[in-house]
PQR file with spaces between the fields and no chain letter, atoms N, CA, C, O and H, PARSE charges and radii, in Angstrom:
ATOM       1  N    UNK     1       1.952   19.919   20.464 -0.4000 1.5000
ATOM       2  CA   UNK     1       0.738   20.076   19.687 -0.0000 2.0000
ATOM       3  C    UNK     1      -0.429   20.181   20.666  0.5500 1.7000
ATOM       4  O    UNK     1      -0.466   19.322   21.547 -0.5500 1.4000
ATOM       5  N    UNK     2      -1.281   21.006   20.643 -0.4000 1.5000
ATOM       6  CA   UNK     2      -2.373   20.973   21.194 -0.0000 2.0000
ATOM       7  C    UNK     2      -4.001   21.250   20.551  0.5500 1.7000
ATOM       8  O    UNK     2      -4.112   21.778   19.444 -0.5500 1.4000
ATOM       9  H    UNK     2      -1.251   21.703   19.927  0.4000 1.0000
ATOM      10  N    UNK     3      -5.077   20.894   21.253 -0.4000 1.5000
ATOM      11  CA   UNK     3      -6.185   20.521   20.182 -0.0000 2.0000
ATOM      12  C    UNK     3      -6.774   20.355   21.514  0.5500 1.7000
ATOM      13  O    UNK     3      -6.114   20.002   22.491 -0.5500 1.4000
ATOM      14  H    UNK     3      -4.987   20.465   22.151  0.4000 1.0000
ATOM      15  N    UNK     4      -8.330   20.681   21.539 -0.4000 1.5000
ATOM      16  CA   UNK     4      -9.113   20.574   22.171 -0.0000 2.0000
ATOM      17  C    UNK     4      -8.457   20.580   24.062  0.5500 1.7000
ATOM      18  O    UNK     4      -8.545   19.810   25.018 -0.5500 1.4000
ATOM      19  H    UNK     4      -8.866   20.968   20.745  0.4000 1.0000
ATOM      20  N    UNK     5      -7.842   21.883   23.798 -0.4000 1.5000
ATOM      21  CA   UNK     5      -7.270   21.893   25.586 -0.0000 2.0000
ATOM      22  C    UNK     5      -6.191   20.929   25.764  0.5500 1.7000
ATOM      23  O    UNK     5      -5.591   21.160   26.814 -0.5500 1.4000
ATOM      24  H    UNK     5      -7.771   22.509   23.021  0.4000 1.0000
ATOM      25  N    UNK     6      -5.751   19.988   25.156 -0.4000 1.5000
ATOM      26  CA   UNK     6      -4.745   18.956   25.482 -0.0000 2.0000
ATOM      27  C    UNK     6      -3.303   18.714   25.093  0.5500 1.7000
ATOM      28  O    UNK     6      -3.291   17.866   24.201 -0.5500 1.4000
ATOM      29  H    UNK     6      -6.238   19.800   24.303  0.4000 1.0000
ATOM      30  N    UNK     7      -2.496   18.981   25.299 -0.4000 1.5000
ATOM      31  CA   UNK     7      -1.673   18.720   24.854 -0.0000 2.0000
ATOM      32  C    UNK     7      -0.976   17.618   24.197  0.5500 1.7000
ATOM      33  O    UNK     7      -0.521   16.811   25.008 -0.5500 1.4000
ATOM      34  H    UNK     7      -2.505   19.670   26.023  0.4000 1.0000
ATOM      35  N    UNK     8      -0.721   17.298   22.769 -0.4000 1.5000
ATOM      36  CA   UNK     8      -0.737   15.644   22.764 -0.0000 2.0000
ATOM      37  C    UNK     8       0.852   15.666   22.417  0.5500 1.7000
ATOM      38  O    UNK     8       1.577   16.587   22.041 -0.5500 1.4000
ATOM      39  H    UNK     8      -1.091   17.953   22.111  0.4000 1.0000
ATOM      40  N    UNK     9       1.122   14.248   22.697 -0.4000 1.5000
ATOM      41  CA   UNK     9       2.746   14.107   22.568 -0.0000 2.0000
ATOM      42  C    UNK     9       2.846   13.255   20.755  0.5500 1.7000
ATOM      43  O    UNK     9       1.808   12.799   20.274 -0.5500 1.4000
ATOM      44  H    UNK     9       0.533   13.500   23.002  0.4000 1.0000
ATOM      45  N    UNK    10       3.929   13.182   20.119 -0.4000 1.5000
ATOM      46  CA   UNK    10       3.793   12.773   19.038 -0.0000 2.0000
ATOM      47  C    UNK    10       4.854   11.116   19.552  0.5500 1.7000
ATOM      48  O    UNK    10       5.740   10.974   20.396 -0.5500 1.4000
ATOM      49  H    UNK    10       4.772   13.553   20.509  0.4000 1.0000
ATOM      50  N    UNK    11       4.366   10.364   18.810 -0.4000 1.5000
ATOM      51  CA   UNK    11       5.695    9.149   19.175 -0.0000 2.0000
ATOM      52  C    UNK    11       4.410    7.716   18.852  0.5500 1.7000
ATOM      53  O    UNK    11       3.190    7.711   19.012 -0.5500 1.4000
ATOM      54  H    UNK    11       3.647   10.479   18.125  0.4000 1.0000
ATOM      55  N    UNK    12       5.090    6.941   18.495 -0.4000 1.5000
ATOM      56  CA   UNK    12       4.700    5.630   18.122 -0.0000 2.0000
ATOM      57  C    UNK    12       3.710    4.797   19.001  0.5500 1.7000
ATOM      58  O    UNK    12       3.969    4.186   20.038 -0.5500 1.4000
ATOM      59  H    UNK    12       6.082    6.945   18.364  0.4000 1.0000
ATOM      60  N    UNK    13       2.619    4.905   18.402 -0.4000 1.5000
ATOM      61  CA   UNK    13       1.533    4.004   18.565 -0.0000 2.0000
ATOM      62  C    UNK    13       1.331    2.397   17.871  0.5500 1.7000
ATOM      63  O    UNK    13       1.848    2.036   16.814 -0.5500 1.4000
ATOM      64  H    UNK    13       2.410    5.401   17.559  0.4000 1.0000
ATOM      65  N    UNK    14       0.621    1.721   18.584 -0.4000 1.5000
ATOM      66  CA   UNK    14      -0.213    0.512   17.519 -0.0000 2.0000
ATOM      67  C    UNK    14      -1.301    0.589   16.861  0.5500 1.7000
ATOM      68  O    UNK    14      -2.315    1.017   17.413 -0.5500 1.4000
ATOM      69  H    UNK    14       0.201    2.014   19.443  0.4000 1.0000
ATOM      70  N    UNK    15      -1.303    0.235   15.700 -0.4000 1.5000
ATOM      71  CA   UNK    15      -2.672    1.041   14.986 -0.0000 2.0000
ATOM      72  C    UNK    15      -2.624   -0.598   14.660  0.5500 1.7000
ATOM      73  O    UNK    15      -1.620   -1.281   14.460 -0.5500 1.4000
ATOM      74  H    UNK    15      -0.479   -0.113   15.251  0.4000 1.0000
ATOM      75  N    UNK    16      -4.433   -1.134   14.672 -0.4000 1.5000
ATOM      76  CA   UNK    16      -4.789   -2.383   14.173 -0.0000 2.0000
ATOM      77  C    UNK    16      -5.529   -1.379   13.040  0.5500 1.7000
ATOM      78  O    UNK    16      -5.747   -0.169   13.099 -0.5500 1.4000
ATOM      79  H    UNK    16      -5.248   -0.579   14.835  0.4000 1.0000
ATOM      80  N    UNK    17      -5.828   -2.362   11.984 -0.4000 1.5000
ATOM      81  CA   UNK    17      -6.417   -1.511   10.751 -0.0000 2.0000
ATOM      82  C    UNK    17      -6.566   -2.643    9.739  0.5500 1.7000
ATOM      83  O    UNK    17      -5.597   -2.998    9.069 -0.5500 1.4000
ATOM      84  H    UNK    17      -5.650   -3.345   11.935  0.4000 1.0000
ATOM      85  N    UNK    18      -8.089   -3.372    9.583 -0.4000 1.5000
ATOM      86  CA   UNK    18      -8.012   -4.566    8.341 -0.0000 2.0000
ATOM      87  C    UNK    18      -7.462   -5.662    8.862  0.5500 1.7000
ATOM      88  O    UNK    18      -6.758   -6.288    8.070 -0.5500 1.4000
ATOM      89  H    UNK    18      -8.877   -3.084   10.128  0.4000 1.0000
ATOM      90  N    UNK    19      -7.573   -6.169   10.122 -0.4000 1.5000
ATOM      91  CA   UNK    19      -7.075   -6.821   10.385 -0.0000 2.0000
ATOM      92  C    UNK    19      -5.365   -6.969   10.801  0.5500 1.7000
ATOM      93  O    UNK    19      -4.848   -7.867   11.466 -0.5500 1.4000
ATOM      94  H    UNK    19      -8.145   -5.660   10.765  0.4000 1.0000
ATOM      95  N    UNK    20      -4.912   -6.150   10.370 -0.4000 1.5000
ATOM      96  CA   UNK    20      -3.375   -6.078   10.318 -0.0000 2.0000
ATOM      97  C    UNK    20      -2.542   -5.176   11.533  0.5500 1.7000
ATOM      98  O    UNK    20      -3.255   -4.193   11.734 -0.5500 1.4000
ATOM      99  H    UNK    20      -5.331   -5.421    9.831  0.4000 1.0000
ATOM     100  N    UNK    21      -1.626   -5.123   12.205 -0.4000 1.5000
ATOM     101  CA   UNK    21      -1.515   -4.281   13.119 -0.0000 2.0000
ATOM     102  C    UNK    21       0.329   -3.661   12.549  0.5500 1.7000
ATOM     103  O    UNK    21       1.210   -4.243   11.917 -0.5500 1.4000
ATOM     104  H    UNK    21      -1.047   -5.922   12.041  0.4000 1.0000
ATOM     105  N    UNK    22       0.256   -2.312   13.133 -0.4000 1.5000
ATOM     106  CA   UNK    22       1.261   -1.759   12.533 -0.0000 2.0000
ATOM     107  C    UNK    22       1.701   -0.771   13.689  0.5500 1.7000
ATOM     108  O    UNK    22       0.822   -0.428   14.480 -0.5500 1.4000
ATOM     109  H    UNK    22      -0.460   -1.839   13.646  0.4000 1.0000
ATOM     110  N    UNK    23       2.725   -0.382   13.823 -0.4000 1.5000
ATOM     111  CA   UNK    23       3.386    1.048   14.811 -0.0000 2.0000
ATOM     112  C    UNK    23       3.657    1.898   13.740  0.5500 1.7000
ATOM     113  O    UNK    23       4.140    1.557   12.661 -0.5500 1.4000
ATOM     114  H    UNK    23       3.439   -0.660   13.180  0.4000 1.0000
ATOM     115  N    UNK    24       3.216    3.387   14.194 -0.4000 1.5000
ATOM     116  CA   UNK    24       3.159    4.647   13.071 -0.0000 2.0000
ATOM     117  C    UNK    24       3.243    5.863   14.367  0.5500 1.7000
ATOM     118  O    UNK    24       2.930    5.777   15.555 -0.5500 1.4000
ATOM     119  H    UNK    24       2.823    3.665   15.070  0.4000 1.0000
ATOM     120  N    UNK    25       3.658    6.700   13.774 -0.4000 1.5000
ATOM     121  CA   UNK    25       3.886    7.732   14.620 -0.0000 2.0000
ATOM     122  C    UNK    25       2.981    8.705   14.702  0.5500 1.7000
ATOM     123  O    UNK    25       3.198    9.546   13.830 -0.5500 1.4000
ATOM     124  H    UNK    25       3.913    6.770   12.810  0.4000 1.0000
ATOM     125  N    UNK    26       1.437    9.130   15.822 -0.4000 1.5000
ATOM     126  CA   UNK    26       0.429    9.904   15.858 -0.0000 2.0000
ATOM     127  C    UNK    26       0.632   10.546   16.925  0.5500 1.7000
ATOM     128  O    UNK    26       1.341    9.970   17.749 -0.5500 1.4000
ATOM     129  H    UNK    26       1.262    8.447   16.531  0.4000 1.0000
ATOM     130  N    UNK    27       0.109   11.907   17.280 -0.4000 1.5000
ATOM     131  CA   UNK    27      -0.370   12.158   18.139 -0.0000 2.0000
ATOM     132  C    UNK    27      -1.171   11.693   19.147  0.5500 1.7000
ATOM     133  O    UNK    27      -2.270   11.258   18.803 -0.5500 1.4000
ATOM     134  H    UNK    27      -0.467   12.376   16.610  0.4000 1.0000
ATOM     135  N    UNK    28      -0.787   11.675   20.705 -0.4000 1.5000
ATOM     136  CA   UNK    28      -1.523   11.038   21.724 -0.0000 2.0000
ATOM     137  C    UNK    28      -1.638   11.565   22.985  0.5500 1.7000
ATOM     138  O    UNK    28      -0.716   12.209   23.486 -0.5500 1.4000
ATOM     139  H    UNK    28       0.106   12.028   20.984  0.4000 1.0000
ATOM     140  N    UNK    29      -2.360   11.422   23.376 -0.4000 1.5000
ATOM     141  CA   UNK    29      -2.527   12.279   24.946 -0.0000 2.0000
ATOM     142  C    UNK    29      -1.819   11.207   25.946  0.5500 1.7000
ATOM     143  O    UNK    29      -2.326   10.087   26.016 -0.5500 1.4000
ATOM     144  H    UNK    29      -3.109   10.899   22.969  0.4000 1.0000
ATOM     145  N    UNK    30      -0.857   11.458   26.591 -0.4000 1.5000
ATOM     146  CA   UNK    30       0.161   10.763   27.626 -0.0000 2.0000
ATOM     147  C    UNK    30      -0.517   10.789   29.066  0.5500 1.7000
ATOM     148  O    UNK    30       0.057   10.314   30.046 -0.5500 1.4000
ATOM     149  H    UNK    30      -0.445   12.368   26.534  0.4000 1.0000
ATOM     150  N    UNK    31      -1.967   11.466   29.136 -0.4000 1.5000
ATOM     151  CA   UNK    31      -2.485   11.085   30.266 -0.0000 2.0000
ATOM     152  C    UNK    31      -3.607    9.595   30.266  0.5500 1.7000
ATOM     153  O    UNK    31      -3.914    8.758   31.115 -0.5500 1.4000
ATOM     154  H    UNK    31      -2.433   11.852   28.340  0.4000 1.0000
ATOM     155  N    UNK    32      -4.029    9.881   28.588 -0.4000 1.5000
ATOM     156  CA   UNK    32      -5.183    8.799   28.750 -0.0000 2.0000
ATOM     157  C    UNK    32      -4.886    7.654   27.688  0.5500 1.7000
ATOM     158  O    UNK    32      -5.288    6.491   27.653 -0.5500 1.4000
ATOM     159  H    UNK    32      -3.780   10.560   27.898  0.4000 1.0000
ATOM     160  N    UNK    33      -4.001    8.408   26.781 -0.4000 1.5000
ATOM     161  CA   UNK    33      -3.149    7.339   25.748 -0.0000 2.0000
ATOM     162  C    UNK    33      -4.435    7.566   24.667  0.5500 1.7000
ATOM     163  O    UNK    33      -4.157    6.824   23.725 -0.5500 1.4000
ATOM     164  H    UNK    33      -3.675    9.353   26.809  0.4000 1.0000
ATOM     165  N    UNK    34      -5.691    8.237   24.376 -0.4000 1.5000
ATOM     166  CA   UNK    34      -6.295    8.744   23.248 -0.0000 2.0000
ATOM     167  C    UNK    34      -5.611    9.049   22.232  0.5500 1.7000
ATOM     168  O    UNK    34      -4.800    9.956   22.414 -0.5500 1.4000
ATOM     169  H    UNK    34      -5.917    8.840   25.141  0.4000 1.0000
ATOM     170  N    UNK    35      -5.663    8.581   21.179 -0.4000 1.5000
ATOM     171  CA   UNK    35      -4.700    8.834   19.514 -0.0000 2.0000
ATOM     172  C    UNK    35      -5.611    9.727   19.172  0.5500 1.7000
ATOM     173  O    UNK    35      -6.777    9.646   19.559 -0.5500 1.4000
ATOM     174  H    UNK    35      -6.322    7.844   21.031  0.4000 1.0000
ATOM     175  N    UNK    36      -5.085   10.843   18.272 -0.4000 1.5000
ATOM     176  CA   UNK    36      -5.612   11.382   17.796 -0.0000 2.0000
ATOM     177  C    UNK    36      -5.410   11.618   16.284  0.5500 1.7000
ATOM     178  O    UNK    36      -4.685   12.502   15.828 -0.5500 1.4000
ATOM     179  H    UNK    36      -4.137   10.909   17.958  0.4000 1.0000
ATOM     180  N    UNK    37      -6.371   10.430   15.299 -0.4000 1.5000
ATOM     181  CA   UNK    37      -6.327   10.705   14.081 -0.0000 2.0000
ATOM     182  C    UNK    37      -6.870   11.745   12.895  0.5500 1.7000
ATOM     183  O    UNK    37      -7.988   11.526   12.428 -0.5500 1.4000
ATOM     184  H    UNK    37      -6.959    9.711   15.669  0.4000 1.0000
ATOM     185  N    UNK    38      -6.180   12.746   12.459 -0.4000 1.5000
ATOM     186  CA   UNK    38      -6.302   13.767   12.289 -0.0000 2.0000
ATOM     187  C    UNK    38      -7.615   13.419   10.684  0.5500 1.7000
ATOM     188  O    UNK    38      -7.698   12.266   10.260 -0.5500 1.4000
ATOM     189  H    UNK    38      -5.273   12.925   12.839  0.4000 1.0000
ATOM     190  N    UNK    39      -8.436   14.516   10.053 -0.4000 1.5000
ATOM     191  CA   UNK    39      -8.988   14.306    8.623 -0.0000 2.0000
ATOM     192  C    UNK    39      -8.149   13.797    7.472  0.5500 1.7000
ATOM     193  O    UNK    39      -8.547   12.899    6.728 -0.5500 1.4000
ATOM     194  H    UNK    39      -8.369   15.452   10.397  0.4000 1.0000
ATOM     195  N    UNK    40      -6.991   14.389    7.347 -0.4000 1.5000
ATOM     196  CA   UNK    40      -5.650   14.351    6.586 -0.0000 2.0000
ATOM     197  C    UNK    40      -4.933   12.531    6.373  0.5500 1.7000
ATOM     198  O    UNK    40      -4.486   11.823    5.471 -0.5500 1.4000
ATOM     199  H    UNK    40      -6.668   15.118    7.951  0.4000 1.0000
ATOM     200  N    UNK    41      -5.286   12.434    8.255 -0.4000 1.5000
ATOM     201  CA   UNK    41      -4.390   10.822    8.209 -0.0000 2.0000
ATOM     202  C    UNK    41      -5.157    9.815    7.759  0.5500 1.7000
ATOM     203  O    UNK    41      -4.770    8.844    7.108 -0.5500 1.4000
ATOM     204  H    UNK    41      -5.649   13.008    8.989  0.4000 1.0000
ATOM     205  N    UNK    42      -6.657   10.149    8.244 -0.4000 1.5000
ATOM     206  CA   UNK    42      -7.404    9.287    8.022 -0.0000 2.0000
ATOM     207  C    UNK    42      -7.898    9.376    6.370  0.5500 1.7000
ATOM     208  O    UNK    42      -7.889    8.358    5.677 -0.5500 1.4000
ATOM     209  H    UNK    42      -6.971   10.937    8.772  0.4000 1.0000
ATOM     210  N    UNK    43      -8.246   10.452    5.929 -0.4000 1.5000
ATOM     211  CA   UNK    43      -7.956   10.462    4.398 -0.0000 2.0000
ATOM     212  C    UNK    43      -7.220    9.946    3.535  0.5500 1.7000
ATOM     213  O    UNK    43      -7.681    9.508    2.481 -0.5500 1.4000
ATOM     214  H    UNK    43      -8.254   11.279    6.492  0.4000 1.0000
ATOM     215  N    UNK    44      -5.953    9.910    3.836 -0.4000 1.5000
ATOM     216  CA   UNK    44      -4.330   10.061    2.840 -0.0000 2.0000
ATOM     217  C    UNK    44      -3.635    8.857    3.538  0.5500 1.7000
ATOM     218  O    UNK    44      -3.241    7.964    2.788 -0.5500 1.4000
ATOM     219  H    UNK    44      -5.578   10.266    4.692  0.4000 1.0000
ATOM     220  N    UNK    45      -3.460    8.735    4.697 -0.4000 1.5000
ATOM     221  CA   UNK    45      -1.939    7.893    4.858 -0.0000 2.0000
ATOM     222  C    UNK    45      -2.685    6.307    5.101  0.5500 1.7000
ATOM     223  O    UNK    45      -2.118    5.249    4.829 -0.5500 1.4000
ATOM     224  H    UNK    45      -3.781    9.461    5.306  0.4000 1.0000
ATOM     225  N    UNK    46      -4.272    6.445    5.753 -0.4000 1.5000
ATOM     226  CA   UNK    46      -4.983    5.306    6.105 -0.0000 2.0000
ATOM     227  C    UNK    46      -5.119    4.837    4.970  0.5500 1.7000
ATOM     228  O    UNK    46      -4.679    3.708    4.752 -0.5500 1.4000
ATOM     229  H    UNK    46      -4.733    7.304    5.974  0.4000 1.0000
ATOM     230  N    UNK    47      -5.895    5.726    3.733 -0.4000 1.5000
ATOM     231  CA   UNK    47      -6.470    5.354    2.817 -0.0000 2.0000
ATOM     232  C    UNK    47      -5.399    4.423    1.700  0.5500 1.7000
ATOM     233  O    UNK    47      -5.682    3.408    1.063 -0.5500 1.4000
ATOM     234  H    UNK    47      -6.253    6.643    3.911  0.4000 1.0000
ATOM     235  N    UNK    48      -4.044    5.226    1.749 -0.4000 1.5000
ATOM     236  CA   UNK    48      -2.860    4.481    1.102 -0.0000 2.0000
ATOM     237  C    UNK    48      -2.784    3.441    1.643  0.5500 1.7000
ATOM     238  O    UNK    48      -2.816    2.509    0.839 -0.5500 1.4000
ATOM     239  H    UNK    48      -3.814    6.050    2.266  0.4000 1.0000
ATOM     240  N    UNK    49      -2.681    3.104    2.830 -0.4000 1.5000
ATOM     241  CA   UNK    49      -2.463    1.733    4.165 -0.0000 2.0000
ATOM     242  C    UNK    49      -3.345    0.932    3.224  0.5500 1.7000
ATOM     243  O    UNK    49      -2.840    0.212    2.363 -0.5500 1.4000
ATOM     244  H    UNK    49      -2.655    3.861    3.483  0.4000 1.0000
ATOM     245  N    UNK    50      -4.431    1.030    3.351 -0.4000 1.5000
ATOM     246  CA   UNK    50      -5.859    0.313    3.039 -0.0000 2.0000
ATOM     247  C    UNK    50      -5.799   -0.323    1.422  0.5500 1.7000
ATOM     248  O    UNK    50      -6.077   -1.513    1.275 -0.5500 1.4000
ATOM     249  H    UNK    50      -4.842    1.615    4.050  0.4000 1.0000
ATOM     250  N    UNK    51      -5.390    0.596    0.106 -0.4000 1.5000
ATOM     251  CA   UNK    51      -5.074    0.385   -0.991 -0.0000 2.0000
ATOM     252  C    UNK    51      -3.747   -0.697   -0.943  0.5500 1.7000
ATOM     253  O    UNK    51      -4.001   -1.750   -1.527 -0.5500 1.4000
ATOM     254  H    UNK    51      -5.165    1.563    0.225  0.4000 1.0000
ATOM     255  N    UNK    52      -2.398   -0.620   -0.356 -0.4000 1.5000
ATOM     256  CA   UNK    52      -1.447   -1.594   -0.062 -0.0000 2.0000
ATOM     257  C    UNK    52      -2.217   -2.810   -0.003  0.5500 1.7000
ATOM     258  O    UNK    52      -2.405   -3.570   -0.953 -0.5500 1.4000
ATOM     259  H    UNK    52      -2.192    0.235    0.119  0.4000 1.0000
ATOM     260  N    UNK    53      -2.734   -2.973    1.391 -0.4000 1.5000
ATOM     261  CA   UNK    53      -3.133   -4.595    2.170 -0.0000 2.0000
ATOM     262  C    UNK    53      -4.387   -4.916    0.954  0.5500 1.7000
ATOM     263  O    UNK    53      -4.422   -6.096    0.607 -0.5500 1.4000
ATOM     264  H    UNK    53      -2.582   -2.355    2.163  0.4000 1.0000
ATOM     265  N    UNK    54      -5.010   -4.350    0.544 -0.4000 1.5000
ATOM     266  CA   UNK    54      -5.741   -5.117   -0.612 -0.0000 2.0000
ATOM     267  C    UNK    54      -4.920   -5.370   -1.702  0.5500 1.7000
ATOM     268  O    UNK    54      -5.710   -5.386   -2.645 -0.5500 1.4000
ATOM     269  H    UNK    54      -4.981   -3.391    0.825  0.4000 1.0000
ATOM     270  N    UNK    55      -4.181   -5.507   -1.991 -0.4000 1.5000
ATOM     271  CA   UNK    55      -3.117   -5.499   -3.218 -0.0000 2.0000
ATOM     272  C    UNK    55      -2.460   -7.196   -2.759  0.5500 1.7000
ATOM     273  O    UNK    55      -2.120   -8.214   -3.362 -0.5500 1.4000
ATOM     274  H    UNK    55      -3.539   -5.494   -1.225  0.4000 1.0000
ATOM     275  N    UNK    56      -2.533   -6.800   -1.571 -0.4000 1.5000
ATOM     276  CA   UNK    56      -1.729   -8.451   -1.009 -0.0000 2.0000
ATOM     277  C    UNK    56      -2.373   -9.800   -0.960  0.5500 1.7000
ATOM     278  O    UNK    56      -1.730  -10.777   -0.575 -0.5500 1.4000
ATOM     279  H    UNK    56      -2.809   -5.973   -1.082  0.4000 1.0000
């Protein structure tokens, strides 16, 4: 995948989020370790994340 000149690798990150910390699989640059959360993830998969942990 590439985006802004970089090539990013896809594979499991730590995402803290609400207090809570989780491993999810994003895009990341393997030189500087920058995640790159896309409009889509942060829209849709965060926003589901976010609806869950308030439920708890």
């Amino acid at each position: 995948m590439t985006a802004a000149g970089v090539i990013w690798w896809l594979g499991p990150v730590a995402v803290a989020y609400m207090g809570n910390r989780f491993t999810t699989d994003l895009p990341y640059c393997p030189e500087c370790k920058t995640v790159l959360i896309s409009e889509a993830v942060a829209t849709g998969k965060m926003a589901e994340v976010e609806r869950i942990l308030e439920d708890k």
